[in-house]
MARLUMKOL-652061 format. One record per residue (C-alpha): y, x negated, z negated. Coordinates in Angstrom, 1 decimal. Last residue first. Example, Ala and Ser with C-alpha at 12.3 -4.5 7.8 and 13.67 -1.06 7.14 Angstrom:
BEGIN
v,u,w
-1.1,-13.7,-7.1
-4.5,-12.3,-7.8
END
This chain:
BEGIN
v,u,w
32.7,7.2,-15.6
30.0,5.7,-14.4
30.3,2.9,-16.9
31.7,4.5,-19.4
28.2,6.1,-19.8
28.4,10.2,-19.1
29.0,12.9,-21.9
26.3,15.6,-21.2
28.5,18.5,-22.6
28.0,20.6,-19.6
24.1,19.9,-19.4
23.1,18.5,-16.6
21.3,20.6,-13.8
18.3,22.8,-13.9
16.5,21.5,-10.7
17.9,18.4,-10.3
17.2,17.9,-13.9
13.3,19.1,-13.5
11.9,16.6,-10.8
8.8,17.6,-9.4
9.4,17.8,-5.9
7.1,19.5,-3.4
7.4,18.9,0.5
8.1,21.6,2.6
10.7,19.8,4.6
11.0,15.8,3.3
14.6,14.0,4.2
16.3,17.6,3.4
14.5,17.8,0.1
15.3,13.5,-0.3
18.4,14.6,0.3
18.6,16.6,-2.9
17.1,13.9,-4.8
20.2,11.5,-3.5
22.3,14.1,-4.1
20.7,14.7,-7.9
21.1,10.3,-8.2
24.6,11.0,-7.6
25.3,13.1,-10.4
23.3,11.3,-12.6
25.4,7.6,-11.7
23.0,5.1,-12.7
23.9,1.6,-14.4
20.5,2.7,-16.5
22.7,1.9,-20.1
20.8,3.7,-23.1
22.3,6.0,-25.2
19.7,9.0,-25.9
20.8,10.5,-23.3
21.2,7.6,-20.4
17.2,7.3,-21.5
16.5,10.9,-20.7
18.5,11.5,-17.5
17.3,8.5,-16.6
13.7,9.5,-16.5
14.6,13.1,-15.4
16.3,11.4,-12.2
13.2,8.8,-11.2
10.5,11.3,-11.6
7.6,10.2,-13.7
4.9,9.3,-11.0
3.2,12.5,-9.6
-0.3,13.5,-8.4
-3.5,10.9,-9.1
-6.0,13.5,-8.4
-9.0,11.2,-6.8
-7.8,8.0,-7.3
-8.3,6.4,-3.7
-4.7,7.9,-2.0
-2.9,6.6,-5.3
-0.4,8.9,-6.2
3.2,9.8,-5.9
6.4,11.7,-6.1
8.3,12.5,-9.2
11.4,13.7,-7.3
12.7,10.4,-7.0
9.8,8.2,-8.3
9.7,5.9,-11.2
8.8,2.4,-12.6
9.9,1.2,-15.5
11.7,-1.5,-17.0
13.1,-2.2,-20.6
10.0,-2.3,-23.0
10.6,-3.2,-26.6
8.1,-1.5,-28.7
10.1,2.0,-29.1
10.4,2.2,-25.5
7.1,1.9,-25.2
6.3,5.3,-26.8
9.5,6.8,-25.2
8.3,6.5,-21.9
4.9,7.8,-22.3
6.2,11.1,-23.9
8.6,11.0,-20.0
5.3,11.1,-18.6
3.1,13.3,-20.3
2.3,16.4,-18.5
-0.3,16.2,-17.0
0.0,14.6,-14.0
3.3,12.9,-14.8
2.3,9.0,-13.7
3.6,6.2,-15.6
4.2,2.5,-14.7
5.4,0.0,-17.4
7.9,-3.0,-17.7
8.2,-6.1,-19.8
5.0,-7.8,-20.3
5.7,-11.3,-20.0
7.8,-11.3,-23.1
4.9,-11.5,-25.2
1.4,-11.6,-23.2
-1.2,-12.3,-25.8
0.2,-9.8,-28.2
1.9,-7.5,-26.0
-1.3,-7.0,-24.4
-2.5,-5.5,-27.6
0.8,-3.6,-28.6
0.8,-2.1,-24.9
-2.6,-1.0,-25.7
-1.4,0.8,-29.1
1.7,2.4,-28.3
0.1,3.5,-24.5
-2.8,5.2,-26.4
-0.7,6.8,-29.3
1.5,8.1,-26.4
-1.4,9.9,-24.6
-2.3,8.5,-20.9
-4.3,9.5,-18.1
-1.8,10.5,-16.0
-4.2,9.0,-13.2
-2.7,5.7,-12.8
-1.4,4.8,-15.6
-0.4,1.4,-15.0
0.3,-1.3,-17.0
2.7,-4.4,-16.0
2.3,-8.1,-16.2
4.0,-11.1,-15.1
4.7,-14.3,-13.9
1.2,-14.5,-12.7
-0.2,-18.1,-12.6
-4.1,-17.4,-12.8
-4.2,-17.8,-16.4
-1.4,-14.9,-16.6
-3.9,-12.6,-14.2
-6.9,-13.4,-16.7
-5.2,-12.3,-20.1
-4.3,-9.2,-18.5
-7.8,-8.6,-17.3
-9.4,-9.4,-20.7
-6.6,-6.7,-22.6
-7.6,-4.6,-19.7
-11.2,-4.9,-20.7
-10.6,-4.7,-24.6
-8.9,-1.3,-23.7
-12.1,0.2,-22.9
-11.5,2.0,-19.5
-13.2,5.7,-20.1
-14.3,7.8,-16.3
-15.2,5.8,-14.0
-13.5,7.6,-10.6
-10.9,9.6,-12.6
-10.0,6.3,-14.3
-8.5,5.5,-17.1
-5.5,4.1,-19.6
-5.0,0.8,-18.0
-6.1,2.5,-14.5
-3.8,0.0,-12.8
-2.7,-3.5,-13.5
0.0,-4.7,-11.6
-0.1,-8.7,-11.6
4.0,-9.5,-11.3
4.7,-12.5,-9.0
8.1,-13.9,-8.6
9.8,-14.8,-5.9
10.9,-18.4,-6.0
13.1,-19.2,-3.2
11.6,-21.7,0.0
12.2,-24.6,0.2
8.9,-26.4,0.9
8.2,-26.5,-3.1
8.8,-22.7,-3.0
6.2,-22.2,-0.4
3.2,-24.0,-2.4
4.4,-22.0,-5.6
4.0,-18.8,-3.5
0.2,-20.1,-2.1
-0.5,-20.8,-5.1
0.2,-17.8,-6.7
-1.5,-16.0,-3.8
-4.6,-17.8,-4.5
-4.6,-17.1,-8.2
-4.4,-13.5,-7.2
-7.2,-13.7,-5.3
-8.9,-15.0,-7.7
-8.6,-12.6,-9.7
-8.9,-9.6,-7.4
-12.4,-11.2,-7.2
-13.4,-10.6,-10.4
-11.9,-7.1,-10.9
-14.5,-6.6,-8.0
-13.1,-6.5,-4.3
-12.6,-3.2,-1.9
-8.9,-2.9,-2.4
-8.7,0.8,-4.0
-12.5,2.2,-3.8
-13.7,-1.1,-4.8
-11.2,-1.7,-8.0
-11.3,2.3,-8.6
-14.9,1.6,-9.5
-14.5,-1.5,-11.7
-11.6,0.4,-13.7
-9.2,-2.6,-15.2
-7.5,-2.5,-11.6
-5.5,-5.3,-9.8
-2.6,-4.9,-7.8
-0.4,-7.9,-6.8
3.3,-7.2,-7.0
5.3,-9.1,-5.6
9.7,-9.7,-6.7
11.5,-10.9,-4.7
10.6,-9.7,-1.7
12.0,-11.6,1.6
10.0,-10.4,4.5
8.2,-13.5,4.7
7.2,-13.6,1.0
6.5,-9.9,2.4
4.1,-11.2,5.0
2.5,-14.0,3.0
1.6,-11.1,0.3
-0.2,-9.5,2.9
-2.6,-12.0,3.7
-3.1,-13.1,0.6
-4.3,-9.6,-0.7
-3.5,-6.6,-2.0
-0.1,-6.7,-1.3
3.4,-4.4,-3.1
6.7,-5.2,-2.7
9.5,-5.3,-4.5
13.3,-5.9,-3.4
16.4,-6.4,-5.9
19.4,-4.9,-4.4
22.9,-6.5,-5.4
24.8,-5.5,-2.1
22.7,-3.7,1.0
21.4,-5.8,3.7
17.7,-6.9,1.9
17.2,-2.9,1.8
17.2,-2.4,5.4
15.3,-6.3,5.7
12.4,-4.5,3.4
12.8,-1.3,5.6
12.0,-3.2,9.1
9.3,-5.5,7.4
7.5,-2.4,5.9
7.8,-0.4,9.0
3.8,0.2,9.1
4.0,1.7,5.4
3.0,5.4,6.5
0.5,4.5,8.2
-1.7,3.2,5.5
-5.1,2.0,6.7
-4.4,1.6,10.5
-1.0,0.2,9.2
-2.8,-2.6,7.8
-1.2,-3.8,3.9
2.1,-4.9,3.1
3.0,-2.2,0.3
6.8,-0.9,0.7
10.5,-0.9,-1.1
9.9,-1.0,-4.5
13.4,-0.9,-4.8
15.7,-2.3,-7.7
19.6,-1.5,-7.5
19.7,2.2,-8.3
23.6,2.5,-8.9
23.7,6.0,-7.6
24.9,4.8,-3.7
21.8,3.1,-4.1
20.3,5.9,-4.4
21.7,7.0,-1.4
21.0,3.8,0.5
17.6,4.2,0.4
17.1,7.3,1.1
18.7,6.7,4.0
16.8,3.7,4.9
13.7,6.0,4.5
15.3,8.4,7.3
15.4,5.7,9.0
12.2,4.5,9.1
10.7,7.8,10.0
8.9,8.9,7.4
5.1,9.0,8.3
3.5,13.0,7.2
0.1,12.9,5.1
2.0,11.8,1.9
0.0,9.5,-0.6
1.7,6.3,0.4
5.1,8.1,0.4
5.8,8.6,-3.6
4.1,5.0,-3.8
5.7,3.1,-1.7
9.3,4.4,-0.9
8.9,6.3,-4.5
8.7,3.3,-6.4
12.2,3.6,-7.7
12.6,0.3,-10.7
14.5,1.3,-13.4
16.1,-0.9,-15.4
17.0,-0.1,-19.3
20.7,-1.8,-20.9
20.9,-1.5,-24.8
24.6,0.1,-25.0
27.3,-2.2,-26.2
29.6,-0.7,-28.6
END
């Protein structure tokens, strides 16, 4: 029997590091890198193009991008806020962008300093800008509109779903491939994410395929499941369930990468990830990171000795 196949997508080189006060050395995140892809992890969100005075730690984002671009079957995201730096990692060789937009009108300023209005357009002028390059030769990344504090803001306060249900409708008018929720904060409750997701679902269809949690309180892996049972295949997590957003005030914690697929290879769905593996790679990561927290839970208490693995890893 075929198993339903679920991708996950690591974040944690963007948005496990973007909230750190230390810079990884480049290296280091190359071997990272490479260890969970060792696991069978083949999608990285591998950087955010944005000014190194304002993030530091992604400076390298070229230098780790073309790290990841030389290792077999990796698919690359990226993260811009703006033209500018969505040219540079069309550049660099993402293939898939991620343009971040926020359904909160205060974490919108605080985050990328434009209204939900004006992230809008600038969206629409990043999409044409991508569809101008692929016309001139070049290959056809794709262009996901991320849209964050679906569920809430700790800035605003309540999001009304009817807003991101607006917002989401806008990015797909203004040539986004795709769209993808994001809670943020660890807003979320499972009845909330069942029912939203069902709304964008509705105007979107299968253009809203993946998801972005946050473990903050508690509710992550709940999240998971209640969009699993809708349909969704791809979410983003974090080795060692690092992350945040450095201007949402308590953001702490994306759902960690190794209890995510723990979960889902489980229950019976096909990751393509090697658990064993995946708890080295965590376990560098440690090493990689001295002093630095991580939340993950099956590194911690280890698999269960009648876990049977997926053929596939066996």
């Amino acid at each position: 029997m075929t198993k339903d196949p679920v991708t996950i997508v690591e974040v944690g080189l963007r948005d496990g590091l973007q909230i750190l006060d230390r810079v990884m050395p480049t290296a280091d995140k190359l071997r990272w890198l490479e260890a969970e892809h060792r696991a069978g992890v083949n999608r990285f969100e591998a950087a955010s193009f944005v000014p190194p005075r304002l993030l530091p730690q992604m400076a390298d984002a070229a230098e780790v991008v073309a790290g990841a671009r030389a290792l077999p079957g990796v698919i690359i995201h990226t993260l811009a806020p703006n033209l500018k730096g969505a040219m540079a990692a069309l550049a660099a060789g993402s293939d898939v962008l991620v343009l971040p937009l926020s359904a909160s009108e205060a974490h919108s300023r605080a985050n990328i300093r434009k209204t939900r209005e004006e992230s809008v357009e600038e969206l629409a002028r990043v999409c044409r800008a991508r569809d101008e390059r692929a016309r001139e030769g070049g290959c056809q990344t794709r262009i996901d509109a991320g849209i964050s504090t679906a569920f809430g803001c700790t800035i605003q306060g309540e999001v009304p779903e009817d807003e991101v249900v607006r917002l989401a409708e806008a990015c797909l008018e203004a040539g986004a491939d795709r769209v993808a929720l994001a809670d943020t904060v660890g807003y979320a409750d499972p009845a909330q994410v069942r029912r939203l997701y069902r709304r964008v679902k509705e105007i979107a269809g299968d253009r809203l395929q993946s998801a972005h949690f946050h473990d903050t309180r508690g509710l992550g892996l709940a999240n998971c499941l209640a969009v699993l049972d809708i349909g969704i295949r791809e979410f983003d997590a974090s080795l060692g369930g690092l992350g945040g957003c450095p201007h949402a005030p308590g953001a702490s914690g994306n759902v960690a990468t190794e209890d995510l697929a723990f979960m889902l290879e489980a229950m019976g769905f096909d990751t393509g990830i090697d658990l064993d593996r995946l708890i080295e790679a965590q376990r560098l990561l440690a090493t990689l990171l001295p002093g630095q927290t991580l939340h993950g839970k099956i590194a911690a208490a280890g698999l269960p000795k009648h876990f049977h693995r997926s053929p596939v890893h066996a």
